[in-house]
C-alpha positions, -999 to +999 in steps of 0.1 A: -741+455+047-709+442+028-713+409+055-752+402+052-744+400+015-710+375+016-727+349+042-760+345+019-736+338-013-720+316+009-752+300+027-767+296-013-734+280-024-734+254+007-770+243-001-761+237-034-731+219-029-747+201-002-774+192-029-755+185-055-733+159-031-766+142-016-780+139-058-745+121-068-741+100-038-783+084-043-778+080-079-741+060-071-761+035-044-791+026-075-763+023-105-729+017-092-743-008-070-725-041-073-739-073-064-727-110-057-754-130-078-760-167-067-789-184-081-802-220-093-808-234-127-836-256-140-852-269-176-882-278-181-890-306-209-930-318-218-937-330-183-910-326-156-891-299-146-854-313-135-824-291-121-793-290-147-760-300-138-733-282-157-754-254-170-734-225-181-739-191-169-716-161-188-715-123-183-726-111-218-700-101-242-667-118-219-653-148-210-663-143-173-686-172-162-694-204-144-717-237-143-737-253-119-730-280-092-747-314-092-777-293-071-779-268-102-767-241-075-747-215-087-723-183-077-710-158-096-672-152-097-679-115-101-696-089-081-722-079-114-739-042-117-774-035-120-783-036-163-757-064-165-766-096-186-761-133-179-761-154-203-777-191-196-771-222-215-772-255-215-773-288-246-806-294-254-821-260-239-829-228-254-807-204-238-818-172-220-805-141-209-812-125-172-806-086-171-796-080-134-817-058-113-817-044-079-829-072-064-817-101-085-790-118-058-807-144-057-822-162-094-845-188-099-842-198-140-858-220-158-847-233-195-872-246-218-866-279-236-856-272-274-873-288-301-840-310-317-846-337-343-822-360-345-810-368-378-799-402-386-804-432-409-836-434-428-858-465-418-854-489-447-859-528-448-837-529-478-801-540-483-769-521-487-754-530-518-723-514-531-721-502-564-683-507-566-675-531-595-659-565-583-626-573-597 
């Protein structure tokens, strides 16, 4: 009876090792998963929608980044994990920020126009005069 006793501890302990093992190794493919991000970037003004040379793109929080070609196409130097966050800018463009996902190896972004008033001269017809006394 001693055996039938020591081979179902040991039949228990396999399945739950063997459970245990398949439970770690699924969870590692959905969050350690790395992926190689390429993408392109665009902005969008009042009418047109145009594709941005020399947009930045930076991992959040480190100096890790790049721009875009004179297509707007971009690759990431990094292999990026799923809940990572790229950071978008560009002069001119509100910037945005991309959380990575399972299926973000490819992104399509978009920047919208920012509302910037140049300030300047006021419009005046008058003169310049000095108020420096002449000697």
């Amino acid at each position: 009876m001693k055996t039938i006793k020591t081979l179902k501890v040991q039949k228990s302990t396999a399945i739950l090792f063997g459970l245990f093992l398949s439970f770690c190794l699924s969870s590692n493919n959905f969050y350690g998963q790395e992926i190689t991000v390429k993408g392109i970037v665009k902005g969008q003004s009042f009418e047109t929608v145009e594709i941005l040379n020399g947009a930045n793109i930076f991992l959040k929080d480190t100096k890790t980044g790049t721009s875009t070609n004179k297509k707007g196409e971009f690759t990431f130097p990094k292999k990026l994990n799923i809940g990572d966050v790229l950071e978008i800018s560009y002069l001119g463009y509100v910037k945005k920020r991309v959380t990575i996902k399972p299926n973000s190896s490819f992104l399509n972004i978009t920047l919208q126009e920012d509302d910037n008033q140049m300030l300047g001269a006021l419009n005046s017809n008058k003169r310049y005069k000095s108020k420096r006394q002449k000697d």
